[in-house]
NUZAGU-473457 format. One record per residue: x negated, y negated, z negated of N, C-alpha, C in turn. Coordinates in steps of 0.001 Angstrom, whole numbers, plus 500000, padded with zeros to 6 digits. Atoms other than C-alpha are relative to their C-alpha. Layout:
# NUZAGU-473457
XYZXYZXYZ;...
This chain:
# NUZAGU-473457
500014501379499504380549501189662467500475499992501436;499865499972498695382287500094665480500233498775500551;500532501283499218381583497253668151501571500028500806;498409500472499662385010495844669435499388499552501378;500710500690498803384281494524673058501250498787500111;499370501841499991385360490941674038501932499976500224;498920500333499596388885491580675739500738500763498800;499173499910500921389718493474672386500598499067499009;500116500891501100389185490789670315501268498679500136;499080501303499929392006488584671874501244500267498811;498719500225501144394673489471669063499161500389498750;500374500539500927392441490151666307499214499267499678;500657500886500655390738487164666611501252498842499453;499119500336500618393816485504665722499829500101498102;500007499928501564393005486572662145498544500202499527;501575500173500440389251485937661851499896498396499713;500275501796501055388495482670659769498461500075500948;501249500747499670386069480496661588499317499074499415;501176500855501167384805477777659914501050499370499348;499685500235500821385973476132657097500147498983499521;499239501252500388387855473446655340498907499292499134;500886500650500941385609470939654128500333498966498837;499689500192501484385561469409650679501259498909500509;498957500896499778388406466360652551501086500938500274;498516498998499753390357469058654181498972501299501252;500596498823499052389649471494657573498986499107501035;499978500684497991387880470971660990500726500312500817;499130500160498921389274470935663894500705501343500109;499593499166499503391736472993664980500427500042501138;499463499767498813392584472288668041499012500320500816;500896499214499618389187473204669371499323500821499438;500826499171500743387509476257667837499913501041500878;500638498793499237385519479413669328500619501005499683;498988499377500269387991481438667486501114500029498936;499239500625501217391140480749665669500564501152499515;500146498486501046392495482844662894501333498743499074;499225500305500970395147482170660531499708499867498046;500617499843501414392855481711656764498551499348500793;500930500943500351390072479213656396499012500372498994;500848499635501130386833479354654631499571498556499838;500681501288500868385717476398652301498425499659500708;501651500811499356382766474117654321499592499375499361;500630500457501135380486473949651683499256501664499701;500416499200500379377869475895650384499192500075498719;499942500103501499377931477017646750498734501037499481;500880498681500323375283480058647078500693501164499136;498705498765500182378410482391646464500465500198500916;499627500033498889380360483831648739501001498984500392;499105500954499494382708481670650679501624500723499565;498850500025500903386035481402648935501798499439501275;498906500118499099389371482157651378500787499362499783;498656500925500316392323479840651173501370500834500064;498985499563499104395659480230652221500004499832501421;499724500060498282396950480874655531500153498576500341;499133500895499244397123478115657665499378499576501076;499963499440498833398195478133660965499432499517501237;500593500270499201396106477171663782500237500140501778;499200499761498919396619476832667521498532499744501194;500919499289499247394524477991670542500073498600501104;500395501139498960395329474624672740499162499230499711;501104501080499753392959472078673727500854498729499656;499190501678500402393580468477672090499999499411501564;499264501083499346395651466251674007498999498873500265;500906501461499749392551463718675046500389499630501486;499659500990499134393000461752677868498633499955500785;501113500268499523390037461656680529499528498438499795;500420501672500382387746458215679824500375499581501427;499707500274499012388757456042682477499013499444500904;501224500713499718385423454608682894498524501093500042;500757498965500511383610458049682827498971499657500803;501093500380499238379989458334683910499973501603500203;500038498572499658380487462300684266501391500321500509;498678499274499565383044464355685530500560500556498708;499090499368501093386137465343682858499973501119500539;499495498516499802386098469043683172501152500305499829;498639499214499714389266470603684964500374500777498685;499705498865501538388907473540681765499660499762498972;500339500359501474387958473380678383499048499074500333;501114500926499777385866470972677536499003501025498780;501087499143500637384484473603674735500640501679500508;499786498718499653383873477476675694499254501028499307;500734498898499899382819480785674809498455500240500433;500953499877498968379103481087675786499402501513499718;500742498707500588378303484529673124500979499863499137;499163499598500790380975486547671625499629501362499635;500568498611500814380007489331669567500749500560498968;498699499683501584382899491282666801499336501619499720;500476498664500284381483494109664912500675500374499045;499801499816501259383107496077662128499133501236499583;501379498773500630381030498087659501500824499905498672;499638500351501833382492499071655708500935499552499818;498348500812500129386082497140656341499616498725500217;500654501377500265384010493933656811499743499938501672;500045500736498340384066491834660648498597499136499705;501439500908499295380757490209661847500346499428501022;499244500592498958381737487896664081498736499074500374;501300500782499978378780486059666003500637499431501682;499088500223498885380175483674668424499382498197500399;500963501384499729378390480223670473500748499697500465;498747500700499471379824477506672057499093499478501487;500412500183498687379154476112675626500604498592500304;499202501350500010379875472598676360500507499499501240;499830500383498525381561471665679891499564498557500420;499279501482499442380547468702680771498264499622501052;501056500389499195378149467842683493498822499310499928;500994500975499640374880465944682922498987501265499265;501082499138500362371317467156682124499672499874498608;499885499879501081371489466076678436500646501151499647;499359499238499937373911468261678095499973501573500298;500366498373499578372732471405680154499058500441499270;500970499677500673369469470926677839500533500570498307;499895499094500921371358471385674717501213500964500053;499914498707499710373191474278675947499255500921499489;501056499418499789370507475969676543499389500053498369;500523500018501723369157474741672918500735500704498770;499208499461501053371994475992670850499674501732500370;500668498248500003371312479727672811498674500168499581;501713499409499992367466479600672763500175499939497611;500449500181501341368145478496668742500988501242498819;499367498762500696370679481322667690500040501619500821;500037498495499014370790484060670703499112501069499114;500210498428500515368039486099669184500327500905498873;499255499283501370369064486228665579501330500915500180;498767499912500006372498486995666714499506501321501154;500319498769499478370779489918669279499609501451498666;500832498513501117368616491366666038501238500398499013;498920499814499984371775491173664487500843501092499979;499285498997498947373849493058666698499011501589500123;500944499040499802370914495433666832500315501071498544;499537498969501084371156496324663121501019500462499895;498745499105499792374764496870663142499854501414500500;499304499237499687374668499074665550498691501588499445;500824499387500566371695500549663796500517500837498693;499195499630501306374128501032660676499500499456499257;500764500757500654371720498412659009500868498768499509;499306500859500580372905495579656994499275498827501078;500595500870498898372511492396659618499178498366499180;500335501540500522370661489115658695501009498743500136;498939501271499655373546487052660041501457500850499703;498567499629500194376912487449658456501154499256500885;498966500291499063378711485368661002499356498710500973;500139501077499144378009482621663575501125499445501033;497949500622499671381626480323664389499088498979500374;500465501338499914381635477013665621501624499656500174;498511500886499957384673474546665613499348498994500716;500254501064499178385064471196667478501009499087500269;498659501322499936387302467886667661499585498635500424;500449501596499559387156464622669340501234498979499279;499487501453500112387878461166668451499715498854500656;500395500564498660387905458636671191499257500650500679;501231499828499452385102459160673058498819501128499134;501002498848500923383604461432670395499996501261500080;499572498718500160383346465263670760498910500538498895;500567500015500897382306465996667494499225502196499793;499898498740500155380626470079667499499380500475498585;500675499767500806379481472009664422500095501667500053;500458498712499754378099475469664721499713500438498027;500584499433501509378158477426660913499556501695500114;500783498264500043375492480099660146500047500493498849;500155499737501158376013482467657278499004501069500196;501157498981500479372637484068656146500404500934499121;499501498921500703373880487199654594499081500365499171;501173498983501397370653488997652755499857498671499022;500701500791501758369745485889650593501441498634499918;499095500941500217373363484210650909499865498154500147;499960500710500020372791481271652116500858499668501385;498988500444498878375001479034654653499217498273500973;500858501755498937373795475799657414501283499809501184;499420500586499259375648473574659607499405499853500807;500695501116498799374367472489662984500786499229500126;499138501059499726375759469261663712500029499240501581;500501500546499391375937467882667351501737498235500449;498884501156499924377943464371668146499953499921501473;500572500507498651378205464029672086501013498778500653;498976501193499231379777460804674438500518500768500924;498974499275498637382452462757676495499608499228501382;500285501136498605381992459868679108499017499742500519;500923500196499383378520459884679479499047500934500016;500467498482500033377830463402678539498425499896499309;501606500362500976374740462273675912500127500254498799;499824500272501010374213463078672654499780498747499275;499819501608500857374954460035670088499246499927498830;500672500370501093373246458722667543500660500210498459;499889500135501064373723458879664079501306498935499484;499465501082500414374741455286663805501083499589501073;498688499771499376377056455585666764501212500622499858;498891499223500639378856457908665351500700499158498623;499994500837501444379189455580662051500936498681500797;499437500651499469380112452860664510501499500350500607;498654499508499236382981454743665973500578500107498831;499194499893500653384211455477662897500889498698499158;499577501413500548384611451563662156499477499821498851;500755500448501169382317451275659484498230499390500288;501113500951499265379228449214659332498735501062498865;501341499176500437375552450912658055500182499692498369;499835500335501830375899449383654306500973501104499490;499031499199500687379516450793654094499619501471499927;500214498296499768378487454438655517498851500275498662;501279499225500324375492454852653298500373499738498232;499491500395501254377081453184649848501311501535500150;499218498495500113379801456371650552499585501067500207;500726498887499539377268458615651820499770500229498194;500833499719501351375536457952648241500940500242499037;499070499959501125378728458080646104500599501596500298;499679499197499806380142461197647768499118501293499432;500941499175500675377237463055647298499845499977498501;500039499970501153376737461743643685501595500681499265;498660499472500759380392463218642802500231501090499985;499335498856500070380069466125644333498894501028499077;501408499547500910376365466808642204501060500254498254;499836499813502088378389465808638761501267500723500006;499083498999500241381041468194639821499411501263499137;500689498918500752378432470628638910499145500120498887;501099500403500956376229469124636670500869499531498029;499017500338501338377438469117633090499582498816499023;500367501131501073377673466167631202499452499756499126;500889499880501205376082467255628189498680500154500893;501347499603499297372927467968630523499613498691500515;500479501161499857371274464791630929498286500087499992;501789499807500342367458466265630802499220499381501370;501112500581499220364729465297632922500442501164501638;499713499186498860365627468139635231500874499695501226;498712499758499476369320467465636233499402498340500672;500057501732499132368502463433636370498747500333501318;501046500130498422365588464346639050500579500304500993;499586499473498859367661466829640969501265498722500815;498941500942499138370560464007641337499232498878500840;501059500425499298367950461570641955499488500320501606;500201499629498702366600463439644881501230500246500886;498839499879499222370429464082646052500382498973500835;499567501209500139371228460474645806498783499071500665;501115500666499108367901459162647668500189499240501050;499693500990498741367489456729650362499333501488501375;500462499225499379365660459560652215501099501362500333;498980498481500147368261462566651294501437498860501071;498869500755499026371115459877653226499733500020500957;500197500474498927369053458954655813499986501364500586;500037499008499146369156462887656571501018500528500346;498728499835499525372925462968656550500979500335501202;499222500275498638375075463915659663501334499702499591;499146500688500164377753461784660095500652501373501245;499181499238498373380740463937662278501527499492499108;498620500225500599384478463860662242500749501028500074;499159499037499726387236466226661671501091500095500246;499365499805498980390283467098662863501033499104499759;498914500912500756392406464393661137499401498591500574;500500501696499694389849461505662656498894499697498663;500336500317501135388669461451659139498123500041500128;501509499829499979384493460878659037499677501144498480;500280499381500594382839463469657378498113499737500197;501231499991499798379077464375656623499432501566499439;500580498657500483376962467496656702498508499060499216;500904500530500498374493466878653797499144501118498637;500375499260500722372002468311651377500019499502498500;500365500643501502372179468219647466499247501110499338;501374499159500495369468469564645296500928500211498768;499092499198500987370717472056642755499422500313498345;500241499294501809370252472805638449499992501037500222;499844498990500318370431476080639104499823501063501779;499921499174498822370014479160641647498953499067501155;500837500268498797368137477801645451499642498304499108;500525501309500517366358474183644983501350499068500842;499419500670499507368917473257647291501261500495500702;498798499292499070372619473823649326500560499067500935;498612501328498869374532471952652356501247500139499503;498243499859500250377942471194651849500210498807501487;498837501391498898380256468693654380500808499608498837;499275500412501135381659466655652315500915498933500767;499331500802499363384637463875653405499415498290498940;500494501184500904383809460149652746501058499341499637;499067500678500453387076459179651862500924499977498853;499856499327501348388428461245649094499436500561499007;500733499771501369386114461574646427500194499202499258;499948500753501582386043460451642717498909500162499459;501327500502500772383013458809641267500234499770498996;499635500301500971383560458719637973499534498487499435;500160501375500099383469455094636377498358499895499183;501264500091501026380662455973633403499423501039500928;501039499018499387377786457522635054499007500249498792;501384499545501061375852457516632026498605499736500131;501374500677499716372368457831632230499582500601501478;500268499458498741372754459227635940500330498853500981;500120501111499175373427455641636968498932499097500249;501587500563499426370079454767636739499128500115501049;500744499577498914369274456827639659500700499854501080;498900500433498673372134455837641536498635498926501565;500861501360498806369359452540643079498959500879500403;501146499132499487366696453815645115498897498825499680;501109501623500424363182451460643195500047499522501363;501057500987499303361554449034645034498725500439500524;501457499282499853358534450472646625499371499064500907;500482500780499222357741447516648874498418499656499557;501457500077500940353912446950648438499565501295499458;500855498910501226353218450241647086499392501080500836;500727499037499107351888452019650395499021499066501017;500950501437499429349403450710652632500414499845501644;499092500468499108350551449529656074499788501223501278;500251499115499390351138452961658323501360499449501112;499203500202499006352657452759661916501363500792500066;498558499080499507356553453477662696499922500559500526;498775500021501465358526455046661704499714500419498938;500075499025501164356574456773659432499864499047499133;499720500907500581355715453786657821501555499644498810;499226500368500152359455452856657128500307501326498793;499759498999501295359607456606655406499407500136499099;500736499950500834357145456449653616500375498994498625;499856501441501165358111452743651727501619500265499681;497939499718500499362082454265651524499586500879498880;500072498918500772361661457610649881499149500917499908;500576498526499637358708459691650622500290501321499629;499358498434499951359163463233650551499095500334498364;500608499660500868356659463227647529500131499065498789;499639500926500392358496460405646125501333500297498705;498903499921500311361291460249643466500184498550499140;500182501261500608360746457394641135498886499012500153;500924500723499217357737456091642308499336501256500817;500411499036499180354809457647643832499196501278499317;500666498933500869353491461082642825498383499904500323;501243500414500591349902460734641393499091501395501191;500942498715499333348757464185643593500118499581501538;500110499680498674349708463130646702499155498626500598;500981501227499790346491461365648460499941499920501004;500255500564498918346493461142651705501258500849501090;499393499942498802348186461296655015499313500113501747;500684499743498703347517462059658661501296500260501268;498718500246498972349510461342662167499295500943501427;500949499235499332348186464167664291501325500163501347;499361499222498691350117464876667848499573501454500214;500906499126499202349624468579667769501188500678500463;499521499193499001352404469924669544500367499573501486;500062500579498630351851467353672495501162499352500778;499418500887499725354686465458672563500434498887500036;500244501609500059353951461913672439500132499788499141;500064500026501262354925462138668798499323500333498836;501096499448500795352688462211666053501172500962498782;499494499485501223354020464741663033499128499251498679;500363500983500952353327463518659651499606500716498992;500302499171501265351106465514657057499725499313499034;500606500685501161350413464561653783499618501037498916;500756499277500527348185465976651588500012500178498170;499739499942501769348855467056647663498842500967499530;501605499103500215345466467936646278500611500775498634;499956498974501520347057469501642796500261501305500613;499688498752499741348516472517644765498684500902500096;499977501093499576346775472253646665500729500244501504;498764499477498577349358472208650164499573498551500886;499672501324499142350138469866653226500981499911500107;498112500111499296353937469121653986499766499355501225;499855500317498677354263468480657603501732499660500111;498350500807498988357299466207659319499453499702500929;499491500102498589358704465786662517500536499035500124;499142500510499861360355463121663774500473499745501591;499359500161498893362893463126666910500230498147500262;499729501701499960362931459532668534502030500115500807;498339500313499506366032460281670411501152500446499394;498798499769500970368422461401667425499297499189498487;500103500666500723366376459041665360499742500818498132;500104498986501239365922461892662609498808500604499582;501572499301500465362681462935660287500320501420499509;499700498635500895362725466768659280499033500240499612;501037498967500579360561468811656976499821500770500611;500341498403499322358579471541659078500000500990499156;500703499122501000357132473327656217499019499433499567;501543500811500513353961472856654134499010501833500404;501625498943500224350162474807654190499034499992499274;500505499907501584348420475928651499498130499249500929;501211500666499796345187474232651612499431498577499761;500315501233499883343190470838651008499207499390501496;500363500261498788341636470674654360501102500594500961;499154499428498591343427470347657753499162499507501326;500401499275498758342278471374660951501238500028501051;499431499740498940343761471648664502499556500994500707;500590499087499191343348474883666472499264499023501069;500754500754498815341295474504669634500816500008500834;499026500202498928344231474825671469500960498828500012;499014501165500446345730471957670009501662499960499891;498389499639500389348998473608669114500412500405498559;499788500047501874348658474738665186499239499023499626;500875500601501055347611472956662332499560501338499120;500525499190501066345681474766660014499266499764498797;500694500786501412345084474292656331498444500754499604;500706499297500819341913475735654736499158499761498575;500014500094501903341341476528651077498812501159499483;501314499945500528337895477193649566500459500648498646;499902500216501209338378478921646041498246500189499299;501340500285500392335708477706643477499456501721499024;501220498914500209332807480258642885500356501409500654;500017498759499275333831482605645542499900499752501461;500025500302498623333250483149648962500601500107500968;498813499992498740336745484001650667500384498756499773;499077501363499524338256481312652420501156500239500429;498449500099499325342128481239653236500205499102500790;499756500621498819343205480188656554501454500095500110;498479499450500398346827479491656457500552498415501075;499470500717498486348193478297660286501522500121500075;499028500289499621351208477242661585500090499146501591;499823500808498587352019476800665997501635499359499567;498844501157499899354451473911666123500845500420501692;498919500227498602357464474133669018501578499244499831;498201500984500306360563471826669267499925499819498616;499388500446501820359869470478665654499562500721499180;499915499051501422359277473164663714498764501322500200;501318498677499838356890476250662994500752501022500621;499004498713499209357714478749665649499739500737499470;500499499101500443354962481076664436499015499420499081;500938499789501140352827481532661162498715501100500480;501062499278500143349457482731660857498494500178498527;501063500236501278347520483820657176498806500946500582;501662498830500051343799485095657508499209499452499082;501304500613500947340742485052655023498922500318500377;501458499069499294337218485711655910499320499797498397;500732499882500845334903486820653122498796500076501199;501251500280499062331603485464653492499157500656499785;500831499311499856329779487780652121500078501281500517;499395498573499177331043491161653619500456499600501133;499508500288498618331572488961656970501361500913500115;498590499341499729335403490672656880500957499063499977;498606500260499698338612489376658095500698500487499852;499150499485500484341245489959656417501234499308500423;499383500631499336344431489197658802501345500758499202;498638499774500674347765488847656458501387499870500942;498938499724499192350435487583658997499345498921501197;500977500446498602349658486537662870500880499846501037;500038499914499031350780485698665796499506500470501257;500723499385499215349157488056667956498922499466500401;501398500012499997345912487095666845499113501070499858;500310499159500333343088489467666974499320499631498862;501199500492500751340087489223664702499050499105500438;500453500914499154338271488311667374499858498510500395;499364501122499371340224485271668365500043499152498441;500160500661501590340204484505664206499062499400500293;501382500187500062336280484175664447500182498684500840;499915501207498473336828481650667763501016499008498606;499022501745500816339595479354665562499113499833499053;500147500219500851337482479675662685498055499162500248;501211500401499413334176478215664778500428498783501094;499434500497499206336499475869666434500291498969499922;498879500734500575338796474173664289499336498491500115;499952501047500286339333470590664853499938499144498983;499691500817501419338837467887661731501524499076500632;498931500795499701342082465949661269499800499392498549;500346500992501021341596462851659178500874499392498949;498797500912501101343439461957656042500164498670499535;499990501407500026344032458419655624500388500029498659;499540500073501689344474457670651683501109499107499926;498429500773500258347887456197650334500482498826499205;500358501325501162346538454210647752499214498944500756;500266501223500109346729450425647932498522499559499895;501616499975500484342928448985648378500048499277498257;
C-alpha cells in the first residue's frame, strides 16, 4: 500500500471520478474538489457504483459574476477549496478522501466549515489509519462537487461506506451574497417553482424511481407500504432541494426498499422522469390520508409532524405507539421529540433544526420508560423484563442533533452486579449514580380524549 502525497496527486487526479451523475445527468463540473475524466452514477443502489463513460471535465471556476449588492466580500480565489486531501492506493484500488472549504467571509459560514471537518475529519483520519495499517478502511471515498445558480452555491459532499456498502449525500445550499445558509424553500424559490409544484414532483419523481424497481406483478402489502413510506408527506418534507450543473433542480432523497437495507438515497432530477400513466393499485398511496383530528393538539412544529406523517404513521396511526414527550435534553432551546411504542418495546427520538427548518431521526431506545441522566445530556430508556430481576439501561448523550455516544448497562438485582455492555467512559460506579438519579420524563398520550 502506498500513500501518494498532495503535490503528487495533481495529474492523477485528473483521472479520479468524484462524484457522480445523477439520475437527470452530472453535477457540477466546473467546481469540484477533484476532477477526473469518468463519472460515477449519484444514486445509491446498495451495489457498487457503476462507471460511465469518459467525460471531460475542466478545473476552472464558473464564470459567476460578483453580486452587486453583496453583504460579504466576493473572494479574490476560489470560492470552493481544498480543506483535506488524502489519495491512498492499496490492491490497484484509489481511496480518495477529500473536503471542501468554502471562501466566503461571514460567521455562518466559518461555523459550517468547521462543521463539515468536525463531521468527517475523524472518519477520514481512522481511515487513513487503516490503510496505512494494510486494513480494509471504513470509508471508501469522500469527494465533494459544487455549482452555482444566481446567487446559489449549491455544495454536496458524497460518502461511500465501504464495509456494509452503503453511500450518503450531504447537502448544503449557501447565499453567495450574504454568505448564509438557505432554506429549503429558498432554494425551491430560486428555482422558480412554487411549494405545491416542488413537492407534486418531489412525490412523482420519487414514485418512478421506486416502480423502476418494484415489479409490477408485486403488488403485496409489503411493496405498497414501502412506496407508501417513499411517497409520504413526511419522506418529501425530508428532501434536499439543490441544483446541478445545467441549472437543472435536483433533490437528494430517501426511498424505502423491497429488498436488501430498509432504505437508500439517490439524487434524483425533477424534470426528467416518467410516471407511468396506470399506477395500479400503487395509486392509492400516491395521497397522503387525512389525519386532521386524529392527534391531540401538541405544540410546533412537532405538532404539524405529527398530523402530516408521523414517523409511526403510514396509513393511519399505528395502534402501539402511545405516547410522546418534548424533553430539551441537549440544552438547546429545542425540545427533541420521543415517542413511545409499547409493543417493542423502544422510543424513537427526533430533532428538529429551526434554522434549516428540518426534522431528523436520532435513533430509537429499547425500553418503555424514559429517563434523563442527571446531567441532563442523555436520555435513557429502561426495560424491566417480566419475572426477572435484570433491568436494561440503554442511554444515548445527544450533541448537534444526534447520538454522539451510546451507553448499554444492566444491573441484576439480585447479585447487585453491573453488567456494562457499551459506554462512554462510564465506570460502574458512575452507573450506580445514573441509576439512583435518573430523571422521570413524562409521556403525554396520543390518543384523542
Amino acid at each position: 500500500m502506498k500513500r501518494r502525497s498532495i503535490t503528487a496527486l495533481a495529474a492523477a487526479l485528473m483521472a479520479v471520478c468524484l462524484l457522480a451523475a445523477c439520475v437527470a445527468g452530472q453535477l457540477p463540473s466546473p467546481g469540484t474538489g477533484s476532477t477526473g475524466e469518468s463519472t460515477v452514477s449519484l444514486q445509491s443502489t446498495g451495489t457498487a457504483p457503476v462507471q460511465t463513460e469518459a467525460v471531460p471535465t475542466t478545473t476552472e471556476a464558473p464564470e459567476t459574476a460578483a453580486p452587486t449588492e453583496a453583504h460579504v466580500p466576493y473572494p479574490t480565489g476560489p470560492l470552493v477549496e481544498d480543506a483535506c486531501l488524502e489519495s491512498y492506493e492499496k490492491d490497484s484500488e484509489t481511496f480518495l478522501y477529500n473536503l471542501p472549504r468554502v471562501n466566503l467571509d461571514s460567521p455562518e459560514i466559518a461555523a459550517l466549515n468547521q462543521r463539515i471537518t468536525d463531521s468527517f475529519l475523524p472518519d477520514i483520519k481512522e481511515s487513513c489509519s487503516m490503510l496505512e495499517a494494510g486494513e480494509e478502511p471504513e470509508l471508501g471515498e469522500v469527494t465533494y462537487q459544487w455549482t452555482i445558480r444566481g446567487d446559489v452555491l449549491s455544495l454536496v459532499i458524497h460518502i461511500e461506506h465501504r464495509l456494509h456498502w452503503g453511500w450518503h449525500w450531504s447537502v448544503f445550499n449557501i447565499s453567495v451574497s450574504q454568505g448564509r445558509l438557505l432554506l429549503d424553500r429558498e432554494v425551491v424559490e430560486a428555482a422558480g417553482l412554487t411549494r405545491e409544484e416542488y413537492r407534486r414532483r418531489a412525490k412523482e419523481a420519487i414514485a418512478a424511481r421506486f416502480l423502476e424497481t418494484a415489479s409490477w406483478d408485486d403488488e403485496g402489502d409489503f411493496t405498497l407500504e414501502q412506496f407508501a413510506r417513499s411517497v409520504a408527506d413526511f419522506n418529501i418534507d425530508n428532501a434536499q432541494p439543490f441544483f446541478d450543473e445545467t441549472g437543472k433542480l435536483m433533490i437528494r432523497c430517501v426511498i424505502y426498499s423491497i429488498a436488501g437495507a430498509d432504505s437508500y438515497e439517490y439524487c434524483l432530477g425533477l424534470e426528467d422522469y416518467e410516471l407511468p400513466e396506470d399506477l395500479g393499485l400503487f395509486a392509492d398511496r400516491m395521497e397522503s390520508p387525512d389525519r386532521s383530528g386524529l392527534y391531540p393538539d401538541v405544540p410546533e412544529p412537532w405538532g404539524s409532524f405529527l398530523r402530516k406523517n408521523g414517523y409511526w404513521t403510514q396509513y393511519g396511526a399505528r395502534e402501539n405507539a402511545k405516547g410522546y414527550a418534548l424533553p430539551d435534553i441537549d440544552g438547546d432551546g429545542n425540545p427533541e421529540l420521543a415517542i413511545l411504542d409499547q409493543s417493542s418495546p423502544r422510543v424513537d427520538i427526533f430533532s428538529y433544526d429551526p434554522a434549516t427548518e428540518r426534522y431528523a431521526w436520532i435513533g430509537y431506545l429499547s425500553g418503555k420508560e424514559l429517563y434523563a441522566s442527571p446531567d441532563r445530556q442523555a436520555l435513557v430508556a429502561v426495560r424491566h423484563y417480566s419475572g426477572h430481576s435484570e433491568v436494561d439501561y440503554d442511554a444515548g448523550r445527544l450533541q448537534d442533533g444526534s447520538f454522539a455516544e451510546i451507553v448499554e448497562f444492566s444491573y441484576e438485582e439480585e447479585s447487585d452486579e453491573i453488567r456494562i455492555h457499551f459506554d462512554f467512559d462510564l465506570t460502574e460506579e458512575e452507573c450506580r449514580t445514573w441509576m439512583e438519579n435518573l430523571i422521570p420524563v413524562e409521556f403525554l398520550p396520543l390518543e384523542k380524549d
